[in-house]
C-alpha positions in Angstrom: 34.0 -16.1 -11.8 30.5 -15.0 -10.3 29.0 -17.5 -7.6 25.6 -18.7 -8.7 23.0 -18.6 -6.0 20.3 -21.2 -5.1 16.4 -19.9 -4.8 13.4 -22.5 -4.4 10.5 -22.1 -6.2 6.6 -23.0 -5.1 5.3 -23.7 -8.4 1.5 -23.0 -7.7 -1.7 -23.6 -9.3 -2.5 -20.2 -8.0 0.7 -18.7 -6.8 3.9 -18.8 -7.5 6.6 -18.0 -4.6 10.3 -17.6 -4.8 12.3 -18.6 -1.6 16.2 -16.8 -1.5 18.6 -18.4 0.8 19.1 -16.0 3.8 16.6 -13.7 2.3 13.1 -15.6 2.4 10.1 -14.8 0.4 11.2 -12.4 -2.3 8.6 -13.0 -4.4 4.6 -14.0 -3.9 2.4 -13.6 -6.9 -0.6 -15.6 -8.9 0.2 -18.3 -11.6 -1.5 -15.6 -13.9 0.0 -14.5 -17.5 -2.0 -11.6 -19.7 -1.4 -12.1 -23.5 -2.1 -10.5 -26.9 -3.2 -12.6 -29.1 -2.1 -10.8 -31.9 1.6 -10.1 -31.3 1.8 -13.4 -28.7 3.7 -10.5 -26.7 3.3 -11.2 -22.5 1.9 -7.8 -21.4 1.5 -8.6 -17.6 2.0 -11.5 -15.0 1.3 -12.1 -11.7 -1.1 -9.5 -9.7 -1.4 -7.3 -12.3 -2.4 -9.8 -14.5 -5.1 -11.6 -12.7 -6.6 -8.2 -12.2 -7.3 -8.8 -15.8 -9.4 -11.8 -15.7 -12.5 -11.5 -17.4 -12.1 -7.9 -17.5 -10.3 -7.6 -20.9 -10.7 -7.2 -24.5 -10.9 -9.9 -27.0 -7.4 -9.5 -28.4 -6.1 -9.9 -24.9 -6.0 -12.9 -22.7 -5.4 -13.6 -19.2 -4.5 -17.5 -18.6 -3.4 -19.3 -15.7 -0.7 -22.0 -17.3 -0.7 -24.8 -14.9 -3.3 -26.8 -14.2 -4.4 -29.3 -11.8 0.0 -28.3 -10.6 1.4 -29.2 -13.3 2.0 -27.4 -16.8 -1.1 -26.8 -19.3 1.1 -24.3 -21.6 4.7 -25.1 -21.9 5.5 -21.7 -23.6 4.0 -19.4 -21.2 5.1 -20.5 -18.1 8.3 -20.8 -19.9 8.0 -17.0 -20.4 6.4 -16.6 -17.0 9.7 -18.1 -15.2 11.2 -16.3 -17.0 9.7 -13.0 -15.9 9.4 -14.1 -12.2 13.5 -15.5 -11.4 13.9 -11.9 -13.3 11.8 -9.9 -10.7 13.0 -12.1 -7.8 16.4 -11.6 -8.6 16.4 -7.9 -8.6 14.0 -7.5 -5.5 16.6 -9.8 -3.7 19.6 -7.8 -4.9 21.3 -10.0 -6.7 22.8 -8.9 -10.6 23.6 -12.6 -11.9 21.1 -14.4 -13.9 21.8 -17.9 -13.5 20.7 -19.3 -10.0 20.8 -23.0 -8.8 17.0 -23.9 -8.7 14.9 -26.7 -6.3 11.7 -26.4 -7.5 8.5 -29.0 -6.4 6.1 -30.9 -8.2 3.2 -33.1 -7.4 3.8 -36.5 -5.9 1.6 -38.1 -8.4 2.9 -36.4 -11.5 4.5 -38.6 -14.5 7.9 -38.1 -15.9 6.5 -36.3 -19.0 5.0 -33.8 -16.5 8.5 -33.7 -14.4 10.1 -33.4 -17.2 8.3 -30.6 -18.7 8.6 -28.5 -15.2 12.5 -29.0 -15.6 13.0 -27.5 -19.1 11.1 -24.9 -18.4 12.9 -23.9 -15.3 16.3 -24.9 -17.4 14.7 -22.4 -20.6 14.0 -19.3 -18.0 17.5 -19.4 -17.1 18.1 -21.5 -14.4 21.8 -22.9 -14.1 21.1 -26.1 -12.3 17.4 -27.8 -11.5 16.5 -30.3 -8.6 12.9 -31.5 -8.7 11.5 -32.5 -4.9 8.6 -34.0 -4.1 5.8 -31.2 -3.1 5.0 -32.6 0.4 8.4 -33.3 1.3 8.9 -29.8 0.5 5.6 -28.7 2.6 6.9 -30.8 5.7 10.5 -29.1 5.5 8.5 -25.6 5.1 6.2 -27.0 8.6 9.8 -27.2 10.5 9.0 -31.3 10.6 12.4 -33.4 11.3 11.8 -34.9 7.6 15.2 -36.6 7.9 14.4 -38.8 11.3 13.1 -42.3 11.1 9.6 -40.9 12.8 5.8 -40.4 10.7 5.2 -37.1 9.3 1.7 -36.8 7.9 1.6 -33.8 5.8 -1.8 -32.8 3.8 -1.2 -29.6 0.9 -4.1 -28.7 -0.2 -3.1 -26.0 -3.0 -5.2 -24.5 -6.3 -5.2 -27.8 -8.2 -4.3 -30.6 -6.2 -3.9 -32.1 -3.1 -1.2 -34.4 -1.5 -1.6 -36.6 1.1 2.3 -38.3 2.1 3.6 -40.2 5.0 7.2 -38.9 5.3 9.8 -40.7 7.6 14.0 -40.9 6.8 13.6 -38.6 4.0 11.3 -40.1 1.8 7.9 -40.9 0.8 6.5 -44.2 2.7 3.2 -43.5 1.0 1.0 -41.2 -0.4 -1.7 -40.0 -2.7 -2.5 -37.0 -5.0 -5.5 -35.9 -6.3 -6.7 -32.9 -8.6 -9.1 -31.6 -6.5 -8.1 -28.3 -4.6 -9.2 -24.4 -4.4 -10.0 -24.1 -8.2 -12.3 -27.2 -7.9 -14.0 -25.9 -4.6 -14.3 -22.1 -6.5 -16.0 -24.1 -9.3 -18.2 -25.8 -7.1 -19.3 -22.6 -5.8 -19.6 -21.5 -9.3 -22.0 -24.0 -10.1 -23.9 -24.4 -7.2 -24.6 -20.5 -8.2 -26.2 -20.9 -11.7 -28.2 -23.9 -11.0 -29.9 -22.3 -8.4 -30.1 -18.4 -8.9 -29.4 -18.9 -12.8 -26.7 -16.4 -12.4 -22.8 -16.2 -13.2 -20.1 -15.1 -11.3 -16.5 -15.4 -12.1 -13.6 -17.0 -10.6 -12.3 -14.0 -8.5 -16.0 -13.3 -6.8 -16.0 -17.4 -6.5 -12.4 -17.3 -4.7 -14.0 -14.5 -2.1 -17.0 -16.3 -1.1 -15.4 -19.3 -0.3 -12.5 -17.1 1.8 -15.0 -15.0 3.5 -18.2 -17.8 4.3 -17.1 -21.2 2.7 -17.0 -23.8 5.8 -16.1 -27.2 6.0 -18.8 -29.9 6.9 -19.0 -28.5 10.9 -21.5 -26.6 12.6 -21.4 -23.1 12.6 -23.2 -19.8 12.9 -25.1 -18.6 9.5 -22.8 -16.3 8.0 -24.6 -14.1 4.8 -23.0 -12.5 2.0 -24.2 -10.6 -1.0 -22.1 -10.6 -4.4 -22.9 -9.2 -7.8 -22.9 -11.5 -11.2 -24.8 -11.6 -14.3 -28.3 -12.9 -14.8 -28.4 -15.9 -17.7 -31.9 -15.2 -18.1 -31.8 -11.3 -18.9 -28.1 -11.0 -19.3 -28.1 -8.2 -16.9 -25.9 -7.7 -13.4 -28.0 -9.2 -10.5 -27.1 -9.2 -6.3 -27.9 -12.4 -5.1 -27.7 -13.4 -1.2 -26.1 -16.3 -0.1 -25.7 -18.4 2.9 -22.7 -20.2 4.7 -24.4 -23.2 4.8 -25.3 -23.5 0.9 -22.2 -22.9 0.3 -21.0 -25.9 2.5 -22.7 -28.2 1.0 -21.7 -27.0 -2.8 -18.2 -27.7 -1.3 -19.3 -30.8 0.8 -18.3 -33.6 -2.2 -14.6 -32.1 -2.9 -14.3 -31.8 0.6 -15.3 -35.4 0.9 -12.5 -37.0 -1.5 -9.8 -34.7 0.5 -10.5 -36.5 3.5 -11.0 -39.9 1.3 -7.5 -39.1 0.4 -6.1 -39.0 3.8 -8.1 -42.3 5.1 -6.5 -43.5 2.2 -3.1 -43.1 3.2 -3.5 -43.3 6.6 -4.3 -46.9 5.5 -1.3 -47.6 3.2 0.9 -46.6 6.6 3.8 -49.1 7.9 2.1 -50.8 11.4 5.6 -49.1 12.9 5.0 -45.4 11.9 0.7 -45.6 13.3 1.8 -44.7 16.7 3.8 -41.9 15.5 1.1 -40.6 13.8 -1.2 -40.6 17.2 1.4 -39.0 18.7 2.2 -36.6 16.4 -0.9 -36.1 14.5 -1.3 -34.5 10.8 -0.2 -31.2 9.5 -2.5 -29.3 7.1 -0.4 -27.0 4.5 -1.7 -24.9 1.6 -4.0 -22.2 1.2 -6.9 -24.8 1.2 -5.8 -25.3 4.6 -6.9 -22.4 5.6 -11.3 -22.8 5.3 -12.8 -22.2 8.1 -13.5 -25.6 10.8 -11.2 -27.7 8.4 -8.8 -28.5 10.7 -11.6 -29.7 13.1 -13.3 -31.3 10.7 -10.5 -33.1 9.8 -9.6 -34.2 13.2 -13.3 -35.5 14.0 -13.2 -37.8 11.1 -9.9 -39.3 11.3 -9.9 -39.5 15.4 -5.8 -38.0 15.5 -4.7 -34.8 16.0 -4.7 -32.0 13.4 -2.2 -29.3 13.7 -1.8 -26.3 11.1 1.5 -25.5 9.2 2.9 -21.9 10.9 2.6 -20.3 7.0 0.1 -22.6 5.1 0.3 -20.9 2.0 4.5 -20.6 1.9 5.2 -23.9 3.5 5.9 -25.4 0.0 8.1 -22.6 -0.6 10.2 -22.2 2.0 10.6 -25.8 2.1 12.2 -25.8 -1.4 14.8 -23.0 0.1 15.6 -24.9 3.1 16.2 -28.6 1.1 19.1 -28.0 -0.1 20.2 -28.4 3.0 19.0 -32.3 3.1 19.7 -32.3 -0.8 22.0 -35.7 0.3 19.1 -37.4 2.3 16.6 -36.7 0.2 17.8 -38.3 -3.0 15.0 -40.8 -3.0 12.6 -37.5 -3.3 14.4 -35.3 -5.5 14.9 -36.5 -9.5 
């Protein structure tokens, strides 16, 4: 009889990563499927295929299938699983087909949604599925003792969503989830660029200004950068100039409910676990975590220390591989 294997899966918005026991990361790619229409045949996924955004033509599509983290098109993540444990498997060395799977979701997803991110992961050829909570899973990933009666504050901010928990004995004490993450500050940037040049960039060149001069609402030096989009007036390509500073307060409103999100928790927390979190302060997780002056901006609104996770963007990930460990403690988190 062939052993079957456990492998955790980061089910991102953006990115999907695949965690192998003993082997880590074996696979890091974006949430990105390329169709045709015609023949509903998957041509590309992952890199490859969000190289194809907006660059394709009509009979081919490039769609992201989750949205806000959870699924938006059942079938093609379905296939995109499929492709991915496929990939994984073979990058990691492994010839059997049928691994164990821990994969997260968000903690304010229904039991439709839950439900739909099991099958999936069931249809793609997964042998067993455990659902856990995505900030438990971020907090494992952070190296927090998740399993001790002690506060950890963990804060994800991924492509759609972000989630806000109070962790202590292996469960959630409180928390709160909301759809706002990198895709809403890309589209904020998006926005903020055709009302006021009347031009239109896409999601990638969106993505790269907020990377290279999107801030969060702290002083810093004016950073400058040009990018190329098309004019809405003449429908020709146009370089436009922007600033650090607009681009901070396109961002500032998102960035507002994120830290709305953590006051709010921080308010729902047990009178026992508030000096734990003075002590120990708040952990940021997530590629979102990684704007520039968030963590201080963070820190100066909610007067407690902020720390950053030692890999933002594979906390989630590597969590999922290392739960199985606490699988037993955890049963509160995972469904």
């Amino acid at each position: 009889m062939i052993a079957s294997y456990e492998i955790g899966i980061d089910l991102g918005t953006a990115n999907i990563l695949v965690y192998f026991k003993n082997k880590g990361i074996t696979y890091n790619e974006p949430s990105v499927v390329a169709i045709d229409t015609t023949t509903q045949k998957v041509l590309a996924v992952g890199q490859e295929a969000k190289e194809m955004i907006g660059k394709t033509p009509g009979k081919i599509v490039a769609i992201r299938p989750l949205k806000d983290g959870v699924i938006a098109d059942y079938q093609t993540t379905t296939e995109m699983l499929r492709y991915v444990l496929g990939k994984a498997t073979k990058k990691a060395g492994f010839s059997i087909k049928k691994p164990n799977v821990i994969i997260c979701t968000p903690s304010g997803s229904t039991s439709v949604e839950r439900r739909a991110i099991h099958d999936a992961v069931k249809n793609a050829g997964a042998k067993q599925v455990h659902l856990i909570e995505e900030p438990v899973a971020a907090a494992i990933g952070a190296d927090l003792p998740v399993d001790e009666p002690v506060a950890n504050v963990v804060v994800d901010i991924g492509g759609g969503s972000t989630e806000v928990a109070i962790i202590s004995y292996g469960g959630v004490v409180a928390c709160h989830s909301i759809r706002i993450g990198g895709d809403k500050l890309d589209d904020d940037i998006i926005q903020y660029v055709r009302k006021e040049f009347n031009v239109l960039i896409g999601e990638r060149t969106a993505e790269q200004v907020k990377i290279e001069i999107g801030y969060a609402l702290v002083d810093h030096d004016e950073l400058k950068m040009e990018i190329r989009g098309r004019d809405l007036v003449t429908g020709l390509p146009k370089t436009i100039t922007l600033s650090s500073y607009k681009i901070r307060d396109a961002m500032k409103e998102s960035l507002l409910h994120i830290l709305e999100a953590i006051r709010a928790t921080l308010e729902d927390s047990p009178a026992e676990l508030s000096g734990d979190i003075v002590d120990r302060g708040v952990v940021l997780s997530g590629g979102g975590a990684l704007i520039n002056g968030l963590k201080d901006w963070i820190a100066s609104e909610i007067f407690v220390p902020v720390h950053l996770a030692p890999s933002p963007l594979e906390s989630v990930a590597i969590g999922t591989g290392k739960a199985l460990k606490y699988i037993g403690k955890l049963q509160t988190a995972v469904k």
